[in-house]
PDB file of N, CA, C and O in Angstrom, chain B, residues numbered from 101:
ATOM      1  N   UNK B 101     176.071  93.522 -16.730  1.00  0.00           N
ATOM      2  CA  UNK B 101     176.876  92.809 -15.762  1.00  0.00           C
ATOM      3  C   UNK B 101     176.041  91.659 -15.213  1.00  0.00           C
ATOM      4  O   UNK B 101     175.027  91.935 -14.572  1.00  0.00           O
ATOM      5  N   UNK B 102     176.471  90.095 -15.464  1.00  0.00           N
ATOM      6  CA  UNK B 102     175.514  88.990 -14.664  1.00  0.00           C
ATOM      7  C   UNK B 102     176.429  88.770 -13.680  1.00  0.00           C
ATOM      8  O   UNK B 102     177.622  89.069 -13.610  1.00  0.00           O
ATOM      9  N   UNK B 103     175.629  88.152 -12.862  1.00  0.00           N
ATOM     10  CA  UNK B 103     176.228  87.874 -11.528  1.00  0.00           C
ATOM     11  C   UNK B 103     176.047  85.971 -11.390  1.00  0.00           C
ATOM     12  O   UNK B 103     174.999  85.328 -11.327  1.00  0.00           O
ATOM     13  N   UNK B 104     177.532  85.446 -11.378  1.00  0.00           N
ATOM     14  CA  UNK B 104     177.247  84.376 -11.865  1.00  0.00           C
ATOM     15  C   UNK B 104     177.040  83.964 -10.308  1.00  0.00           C
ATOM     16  O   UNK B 104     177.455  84.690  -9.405  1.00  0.00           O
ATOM     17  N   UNK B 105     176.499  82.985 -10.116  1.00  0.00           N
ATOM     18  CA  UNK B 105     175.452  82.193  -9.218  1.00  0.00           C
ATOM     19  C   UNK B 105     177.250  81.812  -7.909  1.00  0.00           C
ATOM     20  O   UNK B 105     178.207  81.286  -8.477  1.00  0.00           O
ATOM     21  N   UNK B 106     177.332  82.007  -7.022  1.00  0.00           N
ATOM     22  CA  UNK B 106     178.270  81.220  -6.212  1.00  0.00           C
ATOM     23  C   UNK B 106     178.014  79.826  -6.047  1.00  0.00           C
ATOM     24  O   UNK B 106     176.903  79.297  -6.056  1.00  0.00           O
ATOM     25  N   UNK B 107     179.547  79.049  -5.837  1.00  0.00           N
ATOM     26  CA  UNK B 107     179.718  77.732  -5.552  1.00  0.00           C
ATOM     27  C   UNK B 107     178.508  77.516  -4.173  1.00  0.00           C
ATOM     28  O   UNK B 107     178.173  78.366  -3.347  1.00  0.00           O
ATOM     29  N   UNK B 108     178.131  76.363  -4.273  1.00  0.00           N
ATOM     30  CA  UNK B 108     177.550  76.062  -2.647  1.00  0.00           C
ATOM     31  C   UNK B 108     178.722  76.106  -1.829  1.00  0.00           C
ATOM     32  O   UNK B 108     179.836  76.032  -2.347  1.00  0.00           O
ATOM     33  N   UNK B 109     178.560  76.226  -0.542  1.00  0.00           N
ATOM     34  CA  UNK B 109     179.516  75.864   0.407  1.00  0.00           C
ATOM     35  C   UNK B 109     179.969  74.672   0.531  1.00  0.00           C
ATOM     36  O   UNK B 109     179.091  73.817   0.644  1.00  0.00           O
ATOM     37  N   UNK B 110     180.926  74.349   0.547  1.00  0.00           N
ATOM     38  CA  UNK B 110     181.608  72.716   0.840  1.00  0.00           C
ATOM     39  C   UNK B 110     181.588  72.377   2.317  1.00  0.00           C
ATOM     40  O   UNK B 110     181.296  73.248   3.135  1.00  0.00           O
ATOM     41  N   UNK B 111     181.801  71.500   2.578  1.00  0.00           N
ATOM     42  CA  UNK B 111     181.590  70.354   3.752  1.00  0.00           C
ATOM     43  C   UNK B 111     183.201  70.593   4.184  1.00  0.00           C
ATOM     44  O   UNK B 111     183.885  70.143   3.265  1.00  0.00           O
ATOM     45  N   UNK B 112     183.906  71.047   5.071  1.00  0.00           N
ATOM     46  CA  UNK B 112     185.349  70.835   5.038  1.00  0.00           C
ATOM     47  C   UNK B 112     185.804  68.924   5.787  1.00  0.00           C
ATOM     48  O   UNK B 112     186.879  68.330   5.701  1.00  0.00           O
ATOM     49  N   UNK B 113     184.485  68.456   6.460  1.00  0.00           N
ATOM     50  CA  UNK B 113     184.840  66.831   6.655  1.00  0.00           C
ATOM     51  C   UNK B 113     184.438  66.330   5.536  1.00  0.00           C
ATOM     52  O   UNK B 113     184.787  65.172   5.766  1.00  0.00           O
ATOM     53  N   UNK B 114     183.923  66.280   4.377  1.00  0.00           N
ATOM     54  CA  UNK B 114     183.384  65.481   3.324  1.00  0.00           C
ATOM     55  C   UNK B 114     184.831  65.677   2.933  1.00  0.00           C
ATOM     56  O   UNK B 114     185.520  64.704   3.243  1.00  0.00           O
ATOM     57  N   UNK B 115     185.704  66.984   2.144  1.00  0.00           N
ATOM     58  CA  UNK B 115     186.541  67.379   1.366  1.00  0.00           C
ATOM     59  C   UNK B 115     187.723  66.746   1.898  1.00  0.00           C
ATOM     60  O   UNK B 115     188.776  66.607   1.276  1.00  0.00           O
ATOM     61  N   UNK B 116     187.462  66.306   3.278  1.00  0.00           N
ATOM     62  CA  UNK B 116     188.837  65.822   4.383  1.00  0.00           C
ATOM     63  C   UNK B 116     188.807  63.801   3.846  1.00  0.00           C
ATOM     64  O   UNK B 116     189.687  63.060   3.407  1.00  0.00           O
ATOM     65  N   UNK B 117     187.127  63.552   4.237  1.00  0.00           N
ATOM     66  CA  UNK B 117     187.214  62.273   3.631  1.00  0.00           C
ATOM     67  C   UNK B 117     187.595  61.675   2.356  1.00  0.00           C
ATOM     68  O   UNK B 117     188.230  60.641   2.144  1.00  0.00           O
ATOM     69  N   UNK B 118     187.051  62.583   1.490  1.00  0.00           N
ATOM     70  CA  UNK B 118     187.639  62.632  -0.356  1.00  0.00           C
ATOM     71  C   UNK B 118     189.314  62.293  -0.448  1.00  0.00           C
ATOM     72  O   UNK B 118     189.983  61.466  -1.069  1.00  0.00           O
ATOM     73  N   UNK B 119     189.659  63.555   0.659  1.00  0.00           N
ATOM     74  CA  UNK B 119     191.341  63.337   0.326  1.00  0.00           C
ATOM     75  C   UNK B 119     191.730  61.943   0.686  1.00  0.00           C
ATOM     76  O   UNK B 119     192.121  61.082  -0.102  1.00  0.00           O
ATOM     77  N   UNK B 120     191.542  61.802   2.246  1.00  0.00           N
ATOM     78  CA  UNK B 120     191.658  60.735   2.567  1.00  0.00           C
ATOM     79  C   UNK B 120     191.741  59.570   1.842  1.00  0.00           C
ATOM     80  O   UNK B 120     192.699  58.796   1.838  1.00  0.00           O
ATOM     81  N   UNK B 121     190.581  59.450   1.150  1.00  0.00           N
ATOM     82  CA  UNK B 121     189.637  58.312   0.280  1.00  0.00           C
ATOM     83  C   UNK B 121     190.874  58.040  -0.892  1.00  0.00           C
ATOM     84  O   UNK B 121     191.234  56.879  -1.085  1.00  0.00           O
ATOM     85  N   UNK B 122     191.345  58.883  -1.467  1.00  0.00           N
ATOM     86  CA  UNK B 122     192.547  59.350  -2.401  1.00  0.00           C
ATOM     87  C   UNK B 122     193.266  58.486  -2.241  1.00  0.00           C
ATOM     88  O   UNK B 122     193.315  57.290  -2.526  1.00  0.00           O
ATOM     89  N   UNK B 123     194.316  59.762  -1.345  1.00  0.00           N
ATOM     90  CA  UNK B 123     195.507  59.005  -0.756  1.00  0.00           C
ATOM     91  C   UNK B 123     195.545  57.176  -0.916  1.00  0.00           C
ATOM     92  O   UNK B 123     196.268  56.542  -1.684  1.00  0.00           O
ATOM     93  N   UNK B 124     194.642  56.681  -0.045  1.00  0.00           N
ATOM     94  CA  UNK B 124     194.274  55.334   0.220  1.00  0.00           C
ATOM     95  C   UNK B 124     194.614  54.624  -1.441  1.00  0.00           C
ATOM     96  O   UNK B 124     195.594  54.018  -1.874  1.00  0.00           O
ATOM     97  N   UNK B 125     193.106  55.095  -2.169  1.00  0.00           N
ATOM     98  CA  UNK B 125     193.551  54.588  -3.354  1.00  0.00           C
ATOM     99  C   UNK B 125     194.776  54.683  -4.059  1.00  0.00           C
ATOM    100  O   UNK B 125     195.060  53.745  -4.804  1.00  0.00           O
ATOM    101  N   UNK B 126     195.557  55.647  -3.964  1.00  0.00           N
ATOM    102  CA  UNK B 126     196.766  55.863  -4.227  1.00  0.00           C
ATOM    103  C   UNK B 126     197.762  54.485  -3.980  1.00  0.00           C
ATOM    104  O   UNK B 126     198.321  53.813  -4.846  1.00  0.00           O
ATOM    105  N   UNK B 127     197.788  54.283  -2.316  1.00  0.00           N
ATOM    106  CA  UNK B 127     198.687  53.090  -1.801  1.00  0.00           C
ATOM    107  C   UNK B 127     197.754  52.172  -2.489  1.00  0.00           C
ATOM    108  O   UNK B 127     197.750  51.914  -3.693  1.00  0.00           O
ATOM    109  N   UNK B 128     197.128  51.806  -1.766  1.00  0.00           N
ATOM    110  CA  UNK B 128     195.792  50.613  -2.512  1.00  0.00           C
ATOM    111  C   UNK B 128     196.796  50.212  -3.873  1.00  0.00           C
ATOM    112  O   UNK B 128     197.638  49.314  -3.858  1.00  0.00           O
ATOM    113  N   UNK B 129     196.491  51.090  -5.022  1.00  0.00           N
ATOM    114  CA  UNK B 129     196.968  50.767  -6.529  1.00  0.00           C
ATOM    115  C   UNK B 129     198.492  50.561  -6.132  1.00  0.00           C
ATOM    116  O   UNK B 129     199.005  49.445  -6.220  1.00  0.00           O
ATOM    117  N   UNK B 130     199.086  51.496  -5.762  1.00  0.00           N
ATOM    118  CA  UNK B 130     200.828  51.113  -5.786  1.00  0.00           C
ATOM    119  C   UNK B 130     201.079  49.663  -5.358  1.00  0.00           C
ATOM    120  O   UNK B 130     201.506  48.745  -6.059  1.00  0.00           O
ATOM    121  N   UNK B 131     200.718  49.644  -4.027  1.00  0.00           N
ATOM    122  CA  UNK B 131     200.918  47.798  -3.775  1.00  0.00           C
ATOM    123  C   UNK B 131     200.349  46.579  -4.890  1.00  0.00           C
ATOM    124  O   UNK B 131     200.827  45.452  -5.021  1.00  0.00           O
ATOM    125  N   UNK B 132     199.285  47.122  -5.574  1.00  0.00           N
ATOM    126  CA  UNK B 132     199.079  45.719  -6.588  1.00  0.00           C
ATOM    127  C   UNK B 132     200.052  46.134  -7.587  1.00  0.00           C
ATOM    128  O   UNK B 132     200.651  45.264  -8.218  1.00  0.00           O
ATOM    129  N   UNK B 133     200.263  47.299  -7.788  1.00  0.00           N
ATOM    130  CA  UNK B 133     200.977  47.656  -9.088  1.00  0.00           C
ATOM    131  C   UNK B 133     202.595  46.646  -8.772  1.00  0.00           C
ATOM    132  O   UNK B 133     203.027  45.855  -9.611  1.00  0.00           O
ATOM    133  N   UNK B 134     203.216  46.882  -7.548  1.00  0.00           N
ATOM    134  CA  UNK B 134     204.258  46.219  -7.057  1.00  0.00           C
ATOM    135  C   UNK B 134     204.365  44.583  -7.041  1.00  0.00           C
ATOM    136  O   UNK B 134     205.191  43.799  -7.508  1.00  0.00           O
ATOM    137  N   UNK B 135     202.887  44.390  -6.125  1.00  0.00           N
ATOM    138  CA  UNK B 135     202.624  42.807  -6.364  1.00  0.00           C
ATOM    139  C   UNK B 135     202.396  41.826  -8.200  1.00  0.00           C
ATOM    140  O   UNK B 135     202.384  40.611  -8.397  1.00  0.00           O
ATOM    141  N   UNK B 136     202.255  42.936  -9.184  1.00  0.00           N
ATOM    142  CA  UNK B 136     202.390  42.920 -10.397  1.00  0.00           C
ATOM    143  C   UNK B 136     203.634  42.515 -10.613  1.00  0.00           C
ATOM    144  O   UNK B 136     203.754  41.360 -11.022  1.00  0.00           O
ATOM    145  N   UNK B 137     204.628  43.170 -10.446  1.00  0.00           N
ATOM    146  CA  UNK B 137     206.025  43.433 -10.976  1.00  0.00           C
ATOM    147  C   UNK B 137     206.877  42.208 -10.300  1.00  0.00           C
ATOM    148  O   UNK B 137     207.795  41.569 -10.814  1.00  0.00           O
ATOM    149  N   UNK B 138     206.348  42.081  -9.102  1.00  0.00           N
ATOM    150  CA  UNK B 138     207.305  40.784  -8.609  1.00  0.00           C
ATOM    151  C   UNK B 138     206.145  39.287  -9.277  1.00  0.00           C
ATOM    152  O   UNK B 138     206.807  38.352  -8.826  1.00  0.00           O
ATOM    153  N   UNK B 139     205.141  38.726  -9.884  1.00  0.00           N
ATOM    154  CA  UNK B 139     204.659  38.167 -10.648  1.00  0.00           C
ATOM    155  C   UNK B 139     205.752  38.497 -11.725  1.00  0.00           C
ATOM    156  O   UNK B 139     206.777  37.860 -11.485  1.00  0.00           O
ATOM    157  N   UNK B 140     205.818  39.015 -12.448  1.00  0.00           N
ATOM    158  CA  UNK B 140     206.244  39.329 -13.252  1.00  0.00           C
ATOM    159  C   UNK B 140     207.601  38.550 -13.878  1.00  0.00           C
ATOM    160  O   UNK B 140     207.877  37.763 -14.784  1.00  0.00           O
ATOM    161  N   UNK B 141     208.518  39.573 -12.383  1.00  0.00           N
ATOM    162  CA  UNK B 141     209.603  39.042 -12.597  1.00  0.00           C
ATOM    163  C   UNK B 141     210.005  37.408 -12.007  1.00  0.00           C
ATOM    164  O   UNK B 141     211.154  37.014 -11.808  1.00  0.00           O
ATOM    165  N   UNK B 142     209.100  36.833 -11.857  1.00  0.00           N
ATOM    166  CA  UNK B 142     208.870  35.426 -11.409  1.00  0.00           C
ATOM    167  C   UNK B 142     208.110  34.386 -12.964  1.00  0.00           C
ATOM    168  O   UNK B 142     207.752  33.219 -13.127  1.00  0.00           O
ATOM    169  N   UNK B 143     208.164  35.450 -13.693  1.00  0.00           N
ATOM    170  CA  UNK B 143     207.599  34.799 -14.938  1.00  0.00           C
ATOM    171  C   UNK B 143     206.213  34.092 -15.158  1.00  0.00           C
ATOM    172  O   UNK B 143     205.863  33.245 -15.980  1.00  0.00           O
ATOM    173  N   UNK B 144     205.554  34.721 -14.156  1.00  0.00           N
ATOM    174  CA  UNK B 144     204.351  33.897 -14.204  1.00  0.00           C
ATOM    175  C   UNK B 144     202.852  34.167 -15.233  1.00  0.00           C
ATOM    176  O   UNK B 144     201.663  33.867 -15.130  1.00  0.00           O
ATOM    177  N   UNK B 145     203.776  34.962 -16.316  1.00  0.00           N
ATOM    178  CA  UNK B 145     202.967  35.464 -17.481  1.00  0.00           C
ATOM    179  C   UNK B 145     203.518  34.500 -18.517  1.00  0.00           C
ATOM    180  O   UNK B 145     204.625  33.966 -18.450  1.00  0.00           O
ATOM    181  N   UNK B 146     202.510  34.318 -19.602  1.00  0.00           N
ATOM    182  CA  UNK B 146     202.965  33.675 -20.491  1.00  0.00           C
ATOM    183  C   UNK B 146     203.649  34.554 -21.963  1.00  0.00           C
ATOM    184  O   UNK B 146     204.373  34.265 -22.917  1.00  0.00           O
ATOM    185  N   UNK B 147     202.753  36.029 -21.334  1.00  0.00           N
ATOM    186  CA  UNK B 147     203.032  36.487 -22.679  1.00  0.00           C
ATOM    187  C   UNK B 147     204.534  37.887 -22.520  1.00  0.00           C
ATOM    188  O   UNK B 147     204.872  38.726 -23.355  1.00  0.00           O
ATOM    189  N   UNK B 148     205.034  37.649 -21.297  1.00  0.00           N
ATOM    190  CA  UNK B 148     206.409  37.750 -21.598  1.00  0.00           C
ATOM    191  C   UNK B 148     207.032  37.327 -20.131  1.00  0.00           C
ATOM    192  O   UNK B 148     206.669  37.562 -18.978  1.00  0.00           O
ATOM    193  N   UNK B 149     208.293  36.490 -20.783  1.00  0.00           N
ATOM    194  CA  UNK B 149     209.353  35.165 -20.081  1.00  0.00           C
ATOM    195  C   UNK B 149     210.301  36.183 -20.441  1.00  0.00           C
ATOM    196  O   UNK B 149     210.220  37.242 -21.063  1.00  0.00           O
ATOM    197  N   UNK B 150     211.717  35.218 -19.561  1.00  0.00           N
ATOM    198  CA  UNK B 150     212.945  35.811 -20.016  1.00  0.00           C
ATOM    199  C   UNK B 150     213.379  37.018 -19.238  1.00  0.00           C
ATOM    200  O   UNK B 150     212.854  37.430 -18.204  1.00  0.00           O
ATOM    201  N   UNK B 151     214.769  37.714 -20.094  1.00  0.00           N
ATOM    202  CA  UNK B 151     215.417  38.869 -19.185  1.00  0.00           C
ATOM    203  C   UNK B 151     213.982  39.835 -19.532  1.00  0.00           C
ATOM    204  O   UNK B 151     213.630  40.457 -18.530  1.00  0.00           O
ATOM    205  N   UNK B 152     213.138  40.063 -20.696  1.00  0.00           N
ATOM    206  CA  UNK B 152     212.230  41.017 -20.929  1.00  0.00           C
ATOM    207  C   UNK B 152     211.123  40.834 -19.645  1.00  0.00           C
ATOM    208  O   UNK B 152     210.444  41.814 -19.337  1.00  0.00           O
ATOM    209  N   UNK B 153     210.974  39.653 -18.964  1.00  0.00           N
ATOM    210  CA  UNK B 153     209.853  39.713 -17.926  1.00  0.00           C
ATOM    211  C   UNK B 153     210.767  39.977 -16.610  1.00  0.00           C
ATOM    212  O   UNK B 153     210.278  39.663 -15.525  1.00  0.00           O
ATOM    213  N   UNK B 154     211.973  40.497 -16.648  1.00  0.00           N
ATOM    214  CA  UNK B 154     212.464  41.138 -15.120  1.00  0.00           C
ATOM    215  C   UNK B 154     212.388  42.081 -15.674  1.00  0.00           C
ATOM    216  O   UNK B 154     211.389  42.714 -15.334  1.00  0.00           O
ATOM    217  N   UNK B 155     213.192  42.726 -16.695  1.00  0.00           N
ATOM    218  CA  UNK B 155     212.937  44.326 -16.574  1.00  0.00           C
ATOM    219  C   UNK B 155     212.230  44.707 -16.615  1.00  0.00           C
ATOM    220  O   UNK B 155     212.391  45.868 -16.238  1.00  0.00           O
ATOM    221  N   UNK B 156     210.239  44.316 -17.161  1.00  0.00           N
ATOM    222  CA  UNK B 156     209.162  44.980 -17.209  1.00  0.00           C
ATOM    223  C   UNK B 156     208.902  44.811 -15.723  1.00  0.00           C
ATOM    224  O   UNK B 156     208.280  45.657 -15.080  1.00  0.00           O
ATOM    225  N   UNK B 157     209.386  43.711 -15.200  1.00  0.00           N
ATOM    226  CA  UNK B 157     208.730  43.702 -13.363  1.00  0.00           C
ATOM    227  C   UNK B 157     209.309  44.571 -12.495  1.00  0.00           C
ATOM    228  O   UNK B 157     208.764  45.018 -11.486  1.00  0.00           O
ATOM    229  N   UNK B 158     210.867  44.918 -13.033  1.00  0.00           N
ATOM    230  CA  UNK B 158     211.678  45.611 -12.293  1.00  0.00           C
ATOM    231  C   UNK B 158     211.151  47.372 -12.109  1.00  0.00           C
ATOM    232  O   UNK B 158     211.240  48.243 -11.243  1.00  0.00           O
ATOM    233  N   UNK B 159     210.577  47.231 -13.491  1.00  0.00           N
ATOM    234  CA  UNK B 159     209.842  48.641 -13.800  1.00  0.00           C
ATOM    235  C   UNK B 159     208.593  49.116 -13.334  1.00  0.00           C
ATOM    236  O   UNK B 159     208.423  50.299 -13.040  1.00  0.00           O
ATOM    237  N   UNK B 160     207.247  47.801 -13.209  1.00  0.00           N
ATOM    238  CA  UNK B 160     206.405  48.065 -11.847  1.00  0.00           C
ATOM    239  C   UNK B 160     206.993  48.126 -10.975  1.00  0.00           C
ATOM    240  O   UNK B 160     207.284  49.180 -10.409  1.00  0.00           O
ATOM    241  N   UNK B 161     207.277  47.179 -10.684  1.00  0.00           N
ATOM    242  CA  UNK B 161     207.789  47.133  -9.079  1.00  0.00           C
ATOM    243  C   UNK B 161     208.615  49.075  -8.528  1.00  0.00           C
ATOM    244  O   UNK B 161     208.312  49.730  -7.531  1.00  0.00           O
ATOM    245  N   UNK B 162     209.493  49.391  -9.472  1.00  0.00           N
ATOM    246  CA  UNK B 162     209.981  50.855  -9.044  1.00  0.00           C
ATOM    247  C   UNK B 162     208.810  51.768  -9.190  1.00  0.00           C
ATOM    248  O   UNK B 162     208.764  52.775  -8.484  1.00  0.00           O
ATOM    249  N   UNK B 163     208.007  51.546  -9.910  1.00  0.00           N
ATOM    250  CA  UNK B 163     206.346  52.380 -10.761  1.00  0.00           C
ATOM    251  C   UNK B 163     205.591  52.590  -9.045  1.00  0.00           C
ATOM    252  O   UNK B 163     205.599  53.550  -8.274  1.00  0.00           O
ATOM    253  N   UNK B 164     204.889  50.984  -8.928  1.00  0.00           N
ATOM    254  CA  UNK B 164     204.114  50.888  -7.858  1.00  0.00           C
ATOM    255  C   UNK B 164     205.354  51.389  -6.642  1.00  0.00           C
ATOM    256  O   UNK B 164     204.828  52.208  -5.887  1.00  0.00           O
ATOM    257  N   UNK B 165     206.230  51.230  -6.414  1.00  0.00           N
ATOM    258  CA  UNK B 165     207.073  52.064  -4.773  1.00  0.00           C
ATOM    259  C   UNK B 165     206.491  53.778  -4.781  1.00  0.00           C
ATOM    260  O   UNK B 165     205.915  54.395  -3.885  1.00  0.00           O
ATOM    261  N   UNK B 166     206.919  54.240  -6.216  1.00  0.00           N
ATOM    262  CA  UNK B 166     206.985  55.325  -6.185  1.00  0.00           C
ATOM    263  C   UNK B 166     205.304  55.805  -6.039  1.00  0.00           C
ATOM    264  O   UNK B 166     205.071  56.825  -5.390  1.00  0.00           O
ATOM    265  N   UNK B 167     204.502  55.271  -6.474  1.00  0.00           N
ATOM    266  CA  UNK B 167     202.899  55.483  -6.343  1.00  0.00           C
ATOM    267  C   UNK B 167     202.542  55.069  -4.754  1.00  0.00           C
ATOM    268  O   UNK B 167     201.860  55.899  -4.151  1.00  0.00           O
ATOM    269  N   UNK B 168     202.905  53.969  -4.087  1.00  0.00           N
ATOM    270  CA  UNK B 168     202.778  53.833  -3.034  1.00  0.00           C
ATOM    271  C   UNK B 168     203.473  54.756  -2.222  1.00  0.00           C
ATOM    272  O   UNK B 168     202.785  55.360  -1.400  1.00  0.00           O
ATOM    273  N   UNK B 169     204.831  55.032  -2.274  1.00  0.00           N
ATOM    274  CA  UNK B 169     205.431  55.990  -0.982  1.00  0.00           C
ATOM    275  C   UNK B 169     205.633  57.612  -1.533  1.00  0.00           C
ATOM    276  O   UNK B 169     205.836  58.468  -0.672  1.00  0.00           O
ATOM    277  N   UNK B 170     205.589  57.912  -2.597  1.00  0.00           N
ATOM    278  CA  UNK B 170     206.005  59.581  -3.095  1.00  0.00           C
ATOM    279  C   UNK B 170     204.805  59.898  -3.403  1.00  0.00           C
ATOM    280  O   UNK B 170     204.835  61.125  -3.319  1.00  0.00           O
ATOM    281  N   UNK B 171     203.672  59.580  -3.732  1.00  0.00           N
ATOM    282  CA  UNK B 171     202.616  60.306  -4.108  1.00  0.00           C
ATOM    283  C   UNK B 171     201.732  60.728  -3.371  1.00  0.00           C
ATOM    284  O   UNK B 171     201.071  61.764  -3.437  1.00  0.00           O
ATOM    285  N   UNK B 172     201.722  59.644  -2.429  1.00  0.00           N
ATOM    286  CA  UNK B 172     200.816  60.057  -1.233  1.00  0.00           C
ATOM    287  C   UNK B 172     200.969  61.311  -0.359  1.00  0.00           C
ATOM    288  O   UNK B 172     200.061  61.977   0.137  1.00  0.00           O
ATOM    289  N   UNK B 173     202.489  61.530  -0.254  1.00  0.00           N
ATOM    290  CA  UNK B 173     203.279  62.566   0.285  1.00  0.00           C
ATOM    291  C   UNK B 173     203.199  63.641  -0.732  1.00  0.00           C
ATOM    292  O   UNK B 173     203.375  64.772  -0.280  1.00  0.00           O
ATOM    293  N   UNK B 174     202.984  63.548  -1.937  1.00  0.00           N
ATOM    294  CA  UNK B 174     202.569  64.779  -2.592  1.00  0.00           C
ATOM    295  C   UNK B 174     201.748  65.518  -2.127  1.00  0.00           C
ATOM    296  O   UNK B 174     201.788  66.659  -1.665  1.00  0.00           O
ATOM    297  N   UNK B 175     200.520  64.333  -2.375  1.00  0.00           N
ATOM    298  CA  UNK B 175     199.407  65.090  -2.261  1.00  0.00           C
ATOM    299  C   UNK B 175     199.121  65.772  -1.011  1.00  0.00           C
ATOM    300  O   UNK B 175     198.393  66.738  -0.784  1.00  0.00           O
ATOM    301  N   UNK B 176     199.936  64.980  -0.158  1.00  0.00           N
ATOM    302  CA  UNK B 176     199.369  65.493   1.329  1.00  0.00           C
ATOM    303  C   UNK B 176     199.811  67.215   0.903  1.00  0.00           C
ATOM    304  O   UNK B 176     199.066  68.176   0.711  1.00  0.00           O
ATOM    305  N   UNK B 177     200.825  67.150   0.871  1.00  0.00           N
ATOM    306  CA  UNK B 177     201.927  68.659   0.757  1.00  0.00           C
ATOM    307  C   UNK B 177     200.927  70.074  -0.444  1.00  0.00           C
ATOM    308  O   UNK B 177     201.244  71.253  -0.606  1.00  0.00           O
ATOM    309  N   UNK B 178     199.775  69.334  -1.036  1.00  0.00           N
ATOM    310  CA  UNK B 178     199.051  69.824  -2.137  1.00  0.00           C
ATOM    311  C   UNK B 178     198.377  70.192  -1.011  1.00  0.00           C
ATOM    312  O   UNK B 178     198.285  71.342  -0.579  1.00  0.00           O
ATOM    313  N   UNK B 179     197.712  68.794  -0.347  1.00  0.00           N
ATOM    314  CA  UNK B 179     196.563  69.408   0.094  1.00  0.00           C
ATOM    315  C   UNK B 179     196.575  70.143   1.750  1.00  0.00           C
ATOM    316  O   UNK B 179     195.568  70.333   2.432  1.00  0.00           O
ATOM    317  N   UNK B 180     198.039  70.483   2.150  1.00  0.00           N
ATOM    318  CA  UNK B 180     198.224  71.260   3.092  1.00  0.00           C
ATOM    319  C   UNK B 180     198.130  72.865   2.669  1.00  0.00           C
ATOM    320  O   UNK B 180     197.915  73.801   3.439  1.00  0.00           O
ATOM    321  N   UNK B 181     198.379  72.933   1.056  1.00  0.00           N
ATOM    322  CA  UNK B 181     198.792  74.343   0.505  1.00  0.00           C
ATOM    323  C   UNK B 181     197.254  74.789   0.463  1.00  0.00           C
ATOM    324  O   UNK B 181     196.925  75.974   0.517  1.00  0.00           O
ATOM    325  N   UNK B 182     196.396  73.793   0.368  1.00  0.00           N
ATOM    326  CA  UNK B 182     194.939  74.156  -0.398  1.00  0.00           C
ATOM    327  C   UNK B 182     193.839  73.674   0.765  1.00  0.00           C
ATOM    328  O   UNK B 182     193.060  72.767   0.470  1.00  0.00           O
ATOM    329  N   UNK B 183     193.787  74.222   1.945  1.00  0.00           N
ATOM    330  CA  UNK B 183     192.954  73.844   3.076  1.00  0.00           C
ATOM    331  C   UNK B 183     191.158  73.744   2.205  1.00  0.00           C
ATOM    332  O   UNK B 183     190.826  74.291   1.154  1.00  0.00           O
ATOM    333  N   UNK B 184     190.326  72.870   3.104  1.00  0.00           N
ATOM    334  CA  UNK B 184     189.179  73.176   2.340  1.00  0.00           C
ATOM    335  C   UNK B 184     188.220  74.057   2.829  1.00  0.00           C
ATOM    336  O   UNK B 184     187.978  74.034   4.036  1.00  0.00           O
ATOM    337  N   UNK B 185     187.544  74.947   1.983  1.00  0.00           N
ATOM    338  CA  UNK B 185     187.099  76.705   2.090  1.00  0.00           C
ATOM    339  C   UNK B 185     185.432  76.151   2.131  1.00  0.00           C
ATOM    340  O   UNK B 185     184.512  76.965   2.210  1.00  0.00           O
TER     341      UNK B 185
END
């Protein structure tokens, strides 16, 4: 029988800042991902114009909302289930 070695103890403010730190990046990326999509659909790419450069913008733009406002709220709801030990 080995006795495998225990985790160190965690920091429960380090594990609080991490999430934090997250979340953030989470919105952080959604808003450029959004500010992408309206470029986009403004055509200010060369390498796609036309109805094909609204619907790819139309598609960040819904991409980055949903990364900016539903994910963040995931995780929170994750990391309410999973306090840090």
């Amino acid at each position: 029988m080995t006795d495998s070695p225990s985790p160190p103890p965690t920091d429960p403010e380090q594990v609080a800042r991490q999430r934090h730190f997250a979340i953030g990046l989470f919105r952080l990326s959604g808003a450029f991902i959004v500010m992408f999509g309206f470029l986009a659909i403004m055509q200010r790419f060369d390498w796609v114009q036309g109805n094909r450069a609204k619907a790819f913008g139309a598609i960040m733009v819904v991409t980055g909302l949903f990364q900016f406002v539903v994910v963040p709220r995931l995780l929170l709801a994750l990391f309410r289930q999973r306090p840090p030990q």
